[in-house]
N, C-alpha and C positions, 0 to 999 in steps of 0.2 A: 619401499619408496618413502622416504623423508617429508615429514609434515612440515609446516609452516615454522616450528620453534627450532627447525635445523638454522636457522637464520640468524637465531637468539647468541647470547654473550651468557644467560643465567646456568649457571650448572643444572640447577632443578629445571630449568624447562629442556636444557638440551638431552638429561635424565629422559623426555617425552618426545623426543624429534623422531625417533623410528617405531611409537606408538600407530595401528592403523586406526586411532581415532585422529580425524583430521581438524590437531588442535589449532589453534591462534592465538596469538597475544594479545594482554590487552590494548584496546587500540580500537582506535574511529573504526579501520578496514573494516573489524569483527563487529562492532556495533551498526556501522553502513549494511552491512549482508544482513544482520538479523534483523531491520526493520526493512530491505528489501525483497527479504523471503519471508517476511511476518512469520518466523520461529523464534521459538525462546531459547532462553543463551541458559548453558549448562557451565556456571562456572566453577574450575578446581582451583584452590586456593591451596599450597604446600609449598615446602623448604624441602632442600635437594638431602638433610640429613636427618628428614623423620623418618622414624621407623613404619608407620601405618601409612606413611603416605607410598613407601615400596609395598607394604603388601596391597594394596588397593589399587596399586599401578600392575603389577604384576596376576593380580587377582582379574580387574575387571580391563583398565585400559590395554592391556595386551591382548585382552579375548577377542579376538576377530568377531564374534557375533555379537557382542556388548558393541565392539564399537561402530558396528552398523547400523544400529538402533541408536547411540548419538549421533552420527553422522547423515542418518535419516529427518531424525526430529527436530535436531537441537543442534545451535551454533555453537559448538565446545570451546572454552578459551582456558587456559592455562595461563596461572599469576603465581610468581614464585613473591610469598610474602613479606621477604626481606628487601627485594628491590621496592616493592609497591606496598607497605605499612600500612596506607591511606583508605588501598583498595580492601585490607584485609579487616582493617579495623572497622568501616562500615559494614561487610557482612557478616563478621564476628559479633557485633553486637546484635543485629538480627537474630542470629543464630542462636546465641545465648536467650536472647528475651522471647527465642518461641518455643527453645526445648530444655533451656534450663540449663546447659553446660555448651562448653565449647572445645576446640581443639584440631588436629590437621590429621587428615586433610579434611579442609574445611569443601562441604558440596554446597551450591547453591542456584536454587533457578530464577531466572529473569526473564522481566520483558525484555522486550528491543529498547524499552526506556532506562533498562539498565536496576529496577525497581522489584524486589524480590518477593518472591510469592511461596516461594518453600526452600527448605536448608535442613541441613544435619552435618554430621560430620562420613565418619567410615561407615561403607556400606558394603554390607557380603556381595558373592557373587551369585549366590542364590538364597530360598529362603529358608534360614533358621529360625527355631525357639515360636514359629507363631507370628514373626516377623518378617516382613517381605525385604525379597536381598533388589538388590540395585539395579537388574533388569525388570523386574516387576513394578519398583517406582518409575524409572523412564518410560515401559508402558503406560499407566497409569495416567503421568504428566502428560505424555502426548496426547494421550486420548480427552483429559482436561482440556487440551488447549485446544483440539478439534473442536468439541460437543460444547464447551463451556469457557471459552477465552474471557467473556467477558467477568467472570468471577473469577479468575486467577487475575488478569488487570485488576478488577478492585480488589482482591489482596494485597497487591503489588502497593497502589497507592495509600491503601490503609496503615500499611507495615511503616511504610514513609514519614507518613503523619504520625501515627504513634509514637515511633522514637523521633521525632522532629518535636511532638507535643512535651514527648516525657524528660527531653533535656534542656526545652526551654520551661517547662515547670522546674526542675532543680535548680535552675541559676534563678526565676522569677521567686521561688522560697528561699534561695541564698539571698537577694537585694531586703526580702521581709524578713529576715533570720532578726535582725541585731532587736528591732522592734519587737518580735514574741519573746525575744528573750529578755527585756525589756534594756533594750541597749547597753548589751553586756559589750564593754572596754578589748579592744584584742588581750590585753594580759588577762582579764577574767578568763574570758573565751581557751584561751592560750593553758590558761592553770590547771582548765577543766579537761580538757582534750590529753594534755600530758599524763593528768591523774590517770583518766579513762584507758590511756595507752600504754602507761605502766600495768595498772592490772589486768587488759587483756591478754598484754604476752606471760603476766606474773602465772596468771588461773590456767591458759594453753599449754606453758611449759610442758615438757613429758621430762619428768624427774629423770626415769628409768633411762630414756634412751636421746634424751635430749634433742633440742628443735619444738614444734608449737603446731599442736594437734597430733593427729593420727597420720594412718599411711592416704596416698603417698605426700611424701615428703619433700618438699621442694627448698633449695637454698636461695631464700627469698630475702639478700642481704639488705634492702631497706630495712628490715624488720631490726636486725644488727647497728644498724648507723643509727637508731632511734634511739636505742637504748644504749651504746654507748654516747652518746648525747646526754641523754636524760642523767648517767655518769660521769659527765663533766660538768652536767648545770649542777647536779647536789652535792657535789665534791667526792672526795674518794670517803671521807669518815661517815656521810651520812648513809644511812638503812639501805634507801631507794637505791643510791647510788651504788652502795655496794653489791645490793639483791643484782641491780641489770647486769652489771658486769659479771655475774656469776652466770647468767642466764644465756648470755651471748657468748660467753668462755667456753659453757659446756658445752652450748651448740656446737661449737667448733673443734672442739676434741673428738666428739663423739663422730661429725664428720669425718674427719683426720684418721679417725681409727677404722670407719666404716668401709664398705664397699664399694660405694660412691665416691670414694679417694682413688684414685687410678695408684697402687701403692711403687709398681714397677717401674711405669713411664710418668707420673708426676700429673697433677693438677685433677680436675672432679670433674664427675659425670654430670648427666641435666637435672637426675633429681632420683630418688629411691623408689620402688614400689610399697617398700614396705616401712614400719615406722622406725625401725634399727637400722636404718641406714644403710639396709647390708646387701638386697637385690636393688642393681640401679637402673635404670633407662638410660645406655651407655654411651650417647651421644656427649658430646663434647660442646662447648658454647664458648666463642671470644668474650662475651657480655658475663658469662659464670665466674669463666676464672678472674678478669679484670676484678668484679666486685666483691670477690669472695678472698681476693690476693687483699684488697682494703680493708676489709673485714677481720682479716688477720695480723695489720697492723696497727690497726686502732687497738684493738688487744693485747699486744703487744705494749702499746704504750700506758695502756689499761693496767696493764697486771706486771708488768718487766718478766715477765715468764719468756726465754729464747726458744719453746718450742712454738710458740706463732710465727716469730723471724723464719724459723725452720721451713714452717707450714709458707709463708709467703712465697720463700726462696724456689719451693718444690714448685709453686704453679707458675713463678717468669721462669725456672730453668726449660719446664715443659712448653709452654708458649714460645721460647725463644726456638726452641731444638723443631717443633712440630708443625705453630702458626703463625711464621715470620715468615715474609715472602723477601727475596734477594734486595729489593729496594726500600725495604724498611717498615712496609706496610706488614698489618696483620690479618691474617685471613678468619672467617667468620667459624666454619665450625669443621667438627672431624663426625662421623654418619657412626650410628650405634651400629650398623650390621656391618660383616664384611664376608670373603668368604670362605668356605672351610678348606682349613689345608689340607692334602692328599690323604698326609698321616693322621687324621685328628682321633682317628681310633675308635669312632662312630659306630657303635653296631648295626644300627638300624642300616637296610639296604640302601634307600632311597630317602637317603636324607637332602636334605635340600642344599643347593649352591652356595646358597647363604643363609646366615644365621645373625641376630641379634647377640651379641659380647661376644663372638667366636674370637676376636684379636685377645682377646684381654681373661678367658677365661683358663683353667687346665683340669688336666686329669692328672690323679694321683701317679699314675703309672709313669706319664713322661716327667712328672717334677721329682718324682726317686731315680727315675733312670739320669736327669741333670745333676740333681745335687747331691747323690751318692752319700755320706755320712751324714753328708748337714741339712737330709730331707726331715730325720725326724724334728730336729731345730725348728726349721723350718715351716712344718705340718701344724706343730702343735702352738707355735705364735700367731697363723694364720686361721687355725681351726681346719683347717684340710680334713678329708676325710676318703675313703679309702673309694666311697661308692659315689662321692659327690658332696656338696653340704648345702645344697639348696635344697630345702623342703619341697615338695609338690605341690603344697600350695601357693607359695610362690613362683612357681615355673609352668600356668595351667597350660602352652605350649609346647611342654617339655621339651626346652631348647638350651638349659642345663642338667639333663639330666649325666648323672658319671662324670659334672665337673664342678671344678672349687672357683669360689671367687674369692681374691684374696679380702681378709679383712681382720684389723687384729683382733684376738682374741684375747690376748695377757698383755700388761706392760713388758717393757723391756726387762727392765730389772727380775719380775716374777717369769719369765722364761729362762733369764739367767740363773738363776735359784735352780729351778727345774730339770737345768742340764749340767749343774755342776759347774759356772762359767762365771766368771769376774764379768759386772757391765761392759767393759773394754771388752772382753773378747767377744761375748753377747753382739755387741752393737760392731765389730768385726764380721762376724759369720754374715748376720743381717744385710749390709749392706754388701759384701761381697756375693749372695745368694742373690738379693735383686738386682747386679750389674748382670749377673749371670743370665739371669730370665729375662733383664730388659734386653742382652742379644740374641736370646733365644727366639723371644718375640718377632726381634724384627726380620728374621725371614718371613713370618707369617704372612697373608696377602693381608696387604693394612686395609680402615675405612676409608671408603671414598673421604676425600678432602675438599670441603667447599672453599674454594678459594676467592671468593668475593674480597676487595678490601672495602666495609663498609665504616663509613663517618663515621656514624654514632658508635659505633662498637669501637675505633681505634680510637674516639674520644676517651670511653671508658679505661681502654688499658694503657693511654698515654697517662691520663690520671694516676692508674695506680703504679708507674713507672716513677711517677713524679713524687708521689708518697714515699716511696720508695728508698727514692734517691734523699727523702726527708729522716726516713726514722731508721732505715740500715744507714744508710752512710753510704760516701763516694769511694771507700773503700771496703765496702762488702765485696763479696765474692759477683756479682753481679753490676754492669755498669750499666743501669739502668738509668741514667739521667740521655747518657748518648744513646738507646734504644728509644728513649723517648723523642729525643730531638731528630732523629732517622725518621722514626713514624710522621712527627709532626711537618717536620719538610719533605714528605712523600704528598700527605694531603694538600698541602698548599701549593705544591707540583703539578699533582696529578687530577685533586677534586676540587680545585677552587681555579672559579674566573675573574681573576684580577680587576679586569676591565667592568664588569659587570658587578662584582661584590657579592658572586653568590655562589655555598657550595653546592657540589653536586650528591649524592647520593653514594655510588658504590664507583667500583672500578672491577675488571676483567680484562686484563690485555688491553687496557684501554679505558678512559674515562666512560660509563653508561650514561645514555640520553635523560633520566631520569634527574633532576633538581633536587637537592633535599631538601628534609619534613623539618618539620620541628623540633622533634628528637635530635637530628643530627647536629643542627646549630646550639642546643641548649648543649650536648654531652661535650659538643667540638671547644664552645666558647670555657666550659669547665677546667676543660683539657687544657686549652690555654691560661685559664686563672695559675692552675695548677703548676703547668709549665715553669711561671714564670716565675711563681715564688717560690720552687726548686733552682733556676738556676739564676732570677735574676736580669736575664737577656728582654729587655725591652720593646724588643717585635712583638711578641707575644702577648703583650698586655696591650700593646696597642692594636694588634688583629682583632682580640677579645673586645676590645672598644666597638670596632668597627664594626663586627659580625651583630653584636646583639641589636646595632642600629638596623643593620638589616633583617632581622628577627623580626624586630618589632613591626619594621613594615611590612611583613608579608603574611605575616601569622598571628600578629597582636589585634585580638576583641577590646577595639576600641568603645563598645558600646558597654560590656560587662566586666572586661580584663578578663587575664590569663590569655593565655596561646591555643586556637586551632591545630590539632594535629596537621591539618596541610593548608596550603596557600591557597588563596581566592581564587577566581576564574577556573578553574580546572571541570567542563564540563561534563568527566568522568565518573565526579565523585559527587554523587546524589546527596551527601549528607554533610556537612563538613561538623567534626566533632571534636569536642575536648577529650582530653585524656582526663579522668579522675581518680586513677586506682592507681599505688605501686607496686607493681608487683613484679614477676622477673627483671623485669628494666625497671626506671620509676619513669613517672607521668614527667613530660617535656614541662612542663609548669609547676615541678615542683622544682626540675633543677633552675630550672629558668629565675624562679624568685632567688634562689639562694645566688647564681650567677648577678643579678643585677644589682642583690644589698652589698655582694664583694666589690663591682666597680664599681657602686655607689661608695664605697670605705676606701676604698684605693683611688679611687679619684674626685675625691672629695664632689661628687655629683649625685645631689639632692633629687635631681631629676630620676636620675635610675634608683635611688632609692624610695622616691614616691611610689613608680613602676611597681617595683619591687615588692610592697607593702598591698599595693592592690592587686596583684595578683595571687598575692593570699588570701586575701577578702574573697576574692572571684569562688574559693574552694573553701571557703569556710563552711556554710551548710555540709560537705562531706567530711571535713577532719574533726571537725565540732562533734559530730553526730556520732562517727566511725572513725576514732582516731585511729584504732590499725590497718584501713584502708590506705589512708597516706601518709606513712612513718617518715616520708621522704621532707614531703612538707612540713610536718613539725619542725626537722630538724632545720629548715627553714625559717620560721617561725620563734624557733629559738633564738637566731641570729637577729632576728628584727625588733627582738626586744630585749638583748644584750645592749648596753654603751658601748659606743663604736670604741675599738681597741687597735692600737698600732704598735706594731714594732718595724724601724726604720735602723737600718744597718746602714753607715757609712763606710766605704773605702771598698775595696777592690773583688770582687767576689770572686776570682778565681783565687785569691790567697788563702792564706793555710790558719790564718789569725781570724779574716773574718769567716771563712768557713767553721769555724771552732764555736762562734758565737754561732750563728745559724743553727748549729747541731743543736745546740741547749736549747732550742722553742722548740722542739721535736722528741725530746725525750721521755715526757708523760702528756697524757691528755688530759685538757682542759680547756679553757675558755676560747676562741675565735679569736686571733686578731690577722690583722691585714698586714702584709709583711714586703715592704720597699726597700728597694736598694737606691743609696746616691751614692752613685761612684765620680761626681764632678764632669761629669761627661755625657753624652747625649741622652740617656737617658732621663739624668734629674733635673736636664733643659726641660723636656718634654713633661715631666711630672708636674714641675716648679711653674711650669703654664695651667696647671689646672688646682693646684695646692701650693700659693707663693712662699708660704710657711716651712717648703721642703727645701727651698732654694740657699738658704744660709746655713744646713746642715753640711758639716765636714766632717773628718775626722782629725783627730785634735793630735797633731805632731807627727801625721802619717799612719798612728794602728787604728787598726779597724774598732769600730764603737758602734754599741746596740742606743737608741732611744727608747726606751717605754711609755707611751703615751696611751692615755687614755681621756676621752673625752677632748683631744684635741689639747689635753696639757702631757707637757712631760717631764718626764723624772730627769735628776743629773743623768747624763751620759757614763755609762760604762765600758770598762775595755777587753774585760777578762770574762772567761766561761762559770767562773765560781759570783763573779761581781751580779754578771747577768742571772744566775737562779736565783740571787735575793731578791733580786730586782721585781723578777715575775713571781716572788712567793706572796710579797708584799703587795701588789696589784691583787 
């Protein structure tokens, strides 16, 4: 019999509809019942494509006796944490500040007040190591709330207060920061934080295996956009500048080379276990690839090296092929397990349904019996090995055991050496062996596919579509400027209410009930920026106008600045809290300031760049203090204390002249400027009502002409690709 989330649209809770724990969503209904059976709410916090969140479903939520004892005690509710951010992020940081880490599925117990009194994450189903498994703590908790409710309630309130205390003291030490410091200037502030950022990632670095710290290893591409930053503010000659860029280049090789590179079907896993890059956690992320494709083209711009172009092209071809849904949206993630094929060659009896990499993994045996001459080719660029090549210590599951994961082992060239082989024929076999295995593959039964289209995430990869469409060109192999424009008028279709001015959240067959966070409108309005100065089309900066106004109302701390993670009134969410960390995603306030100094430059509006300015103040006590907390923000920060810089292209932008000029601000990384089209038509109507300065700009005898302005002055006008690089050498 189907529980309550058969009802649901979320992949991860319908994952739980034929569970006999009788879950609920979040929702009044499940809060109603649990302050009228005075039980505590047992709530599960998980994504439809974590791995621990299947075995702990599979482990305890499927156990008929486990979930008699929820279903006895406790009012279960199930929250899949990408529709609900809000919900997640409030007991995430509980959970962190009472055991020290965090992670999914996230467990958590509540009053009927919704105010939590105990949390952890994955719980056994019985008890190891000295450690009680997960029916032992719901005894335990019951019998608390029988004999002893009243100290689990004041827990509940205490936990409240503490993080209600502990993050109105950080903003109350940020309003006294400039004072102890004795009113240090944001560019002090600013000079000091950059230093401190530089050599945190300088000393992290891992020489050997590249990326910053040990295992695991996450691609935590804030960390990337910092320091290509920091290599735009010092220029290419100087030390700094050159050290970062060497820092983020390797990263990204070493990625590229690693395991965590899907090498067959294209684009990167969630993160490594280990610190070579080489066993991954095999899930897939719309948010990974988007940031990790920009990562690769700043690089690109960075070093003129065409194996980042390569590396970008690899994560939209697999995005396009894997997480594009028919209308243009992109879906959120692909699940690291799947399940074993018939043939997987498995010795063991009774091995399980499913397995963690089984899509993406092989055994020596079937990859000689497919590539027949060009296995040893093959083997030995990969590192294959005859019994396996994952250590035991990284597989304490052994759920690679007898299989290889691809990862390279030699450059191309030194395989070519190896086998008696010109680069050409080398880089022949290579790519004719991986079309080979990318069909081979796809009979395999694939991962589940979460098909969410969520905002914030199609924010992100509209963005790097838009980049895209900036530093390959409208004639790369990829036409990503119209993947973008697909995406972005699917959102404004399918997630945005016109009449209301507000987007929604996610989609499934359908728009979800759900409003979106603040994430969604800073990534969305990005994506817009981005949009626009890829193609020019003037909707889009005017959306971007409009959205942030609506931002600002729903989610702007008028009393301190910066953005609340969620909007006011929502009687759900007991805590309502800022984002301060970037980390897999970056904090809604850090893009949010960089969003408001761009249409404070692009629309000559002082106002959003006030905004703008105090919403870095808001997070000063954290980037000040812990500048690799928020790499996001610096690079924010950098902008706000740059001279406003423009380049203004007149004449036609679907032409072949001015697009030739637009190509040359794309060519290398450097400075920020703000970048306008007047094509004499509704557009530079629109512009020339908020910058009248724009209004008398033409193009002088019909070709297309760049302005370089800085400070609001600008240079003679030019017309040519080679006119325009002096132009921007000399700024």
């Amino acid at each position: 019999m189907p529980n309550a989330l058969a009802h649901e649209k979320s992949p991860y809770l319908l994952q739980h509809a034929e569970n006999p724990v009788a879950w609920l969503p979040w929702g009044e209904a499940a809060f109603a019942r649990a302050r009228a059976e005075q039980k505590p709410i047992f709530l599960s916090i998980g994504y439809s494509t974590c791995h621990w969140c299947h075995v702990m479903a599979h482990e305890s939520f499927e156990n008929a006796a486990i979930a008699e004892i929820l279903n006895t005690h406790f009012i279960a509710i199930k929250v899949d944490r990408e529709e609900r951010p809000d919900v997640d992020k409030v007991y995430m940081t509980y959970v962190q500040s009472m055991t020290s880490h965090g992670g999914w599925p996230l467990s958590a117990w509540l009053t009927p007040e919704l105010k939590p009194f105990y949390g952890g994450t994955y719980f056994p189903p019985e008890d190891r190591h000295g450690r009680p498994g997960f029916p032992a703590i719901l005894h335990a908790i019951a019998n608390g709330w029988r004999t002893e409710r009243e100290k689990l309630v004041a827990e509940g309130e205490r936990a409240i207060t503490t993080l209600r205390e502990h993050y109105e003291g950080r903003r109350e030490a940020g309003e006294g920061s400039k004072g102890n410091a004795g009113e240090r200037t944001l560019v002090e502030a600013a000079s000091g934080a950059f230093e401190k950022g530089f050599e945190y990632f300088f000393e992290a670095f891992d020489a050997e295996h590249g990326g910053f710290g040990g295992a695991p290893k996450f691609p935590r591409a804030a960390n990337l956009n910092f320091l290509f930053r920091i290599a735009a503010l010092q220029g290419p000659q100087n030390e700094m500048g050159t050290e970062a860029v060497k820092l983020a280049a390797a990263t990204l090789r070493a990625m590229a080379r690693g395991g965590i590179h899907d090498h067959v079907g294209g684009g990167y896993h969630r993160y490594s276990v280990d610190e070579g890059w080489f066993v991954p956690h095999f899930e897939k992320m719309l948010y990974d690839q988007a940031q990790i494709a920009i990562n690769c083209l700043d690089a690109r711009q960075a070093t003129g090296d065409e194996r980042f172009a390569w590396m970008a092209r690899d994560i939209f071809s697999y995005v396009a092929r894997e997480l594009t849904g028919p209308e243009g949206g992109f879906y959120t993630a692909e699940d690291a397990d799947s399940a074993l094929a018939i043939d997987d060659g498995a010795e063991e009896p009774h091995a399980p349904a499913h397995a963690e990499g089984a899509f993406y993994v092989w055994s020596a045996a079937e990859l000689r019996m497919a590539l027949g001459e060009n296995f040893a080719f093959i083997a030995s660029h990969f590192g294959m090995e005859e019994n396996g090549n994952v250590p035991a210590a990284l597989d304490p599951h052994a759920e690679f055991r007898g299989k290889n994961i691809l990862a390279q082992r030699r450059t191309l060239a030194e395989s070519a050496q190896q086998h008696a082989l010109t680069p050409e024929q080398a880089n022949d076999r290579l790519l004719a062996a991986l079309a080979l295995l990318r069909d081979m593959r796809a009979v395999r039964p694939r991962p589940h596919l979460d098909d969410k289209v969520i905002t914030a995430n199609n924010g992100l990869m509209v963005s790097a579509l838009a980049r895209a469409h900036q530093v390959l060109g409208a004639d790369d192999i990829g036409n990503y400027l119209a993947a973008a424009t697909r995406a972005a008028d699917f959102v404004e279709r399918e997630l945005f209410d016109a009449k209301r001015g507000v987007l929604f959240r996610n989609w499934r067959a359908g728009r979800g009930a759900t409003e979106g966070f603040a994430e969604d409108y800073a990534f969305w309005i990005q994506a817009l920026l981005d949009l626009y100065e890829a193609s020019f089309a003037i909707r889009w900066l005017r959306w971007a106008d409009q959205l942030q106004t609506k931002m600002d109302e729903l989610f702007w701390d008028s009393e301190r600045g910066g953005y609340f993670n969620s909007a006011a009134g929502d009687a759900s969410i007991v805590l309502r809290l800022k984002e301060d960390y970037d980390g897999a995603e970056p904090a809604p306030s850090s893009v949010a300031a960089m969003n408001l100094l761009r249409l404070g430059a692009l629309l000559h509006d002082d106002t959003r760049r006030t905004q703008g300015l105090r919403t870095i103040e808001a997070f000063r006590p954290q980037w000040s203090r812990a500048a690799h907390a928020m790499p996001q923000m610096l690079c924010a920060v950098e902008l706000a204390l740059e001279p406003p810089r423009h380049v203004v292209l007149a004449g036609d932008p679907t032409a072949a002249d001015f697009r030739a000029l637009a190509a040359v601000l794309h060519e290398k990384i450097g400075p920020r400027r703000a970048l306008l089209a007047v094509d004499g038509g509704e557009g530079q109507a629109w512009l020339a009502q908020r910058a009248p300065w724009l209004a008398g700009l033409k193009p002088p005898d019909g070709r297309a002409t760049a302005y370089v302005c800085e400070e609001f002055s600008c240079q003679p006008p030019v017309t040519t690709a080679d006119e325009l690089r002096r132009t921007l050498v000399a700024r």
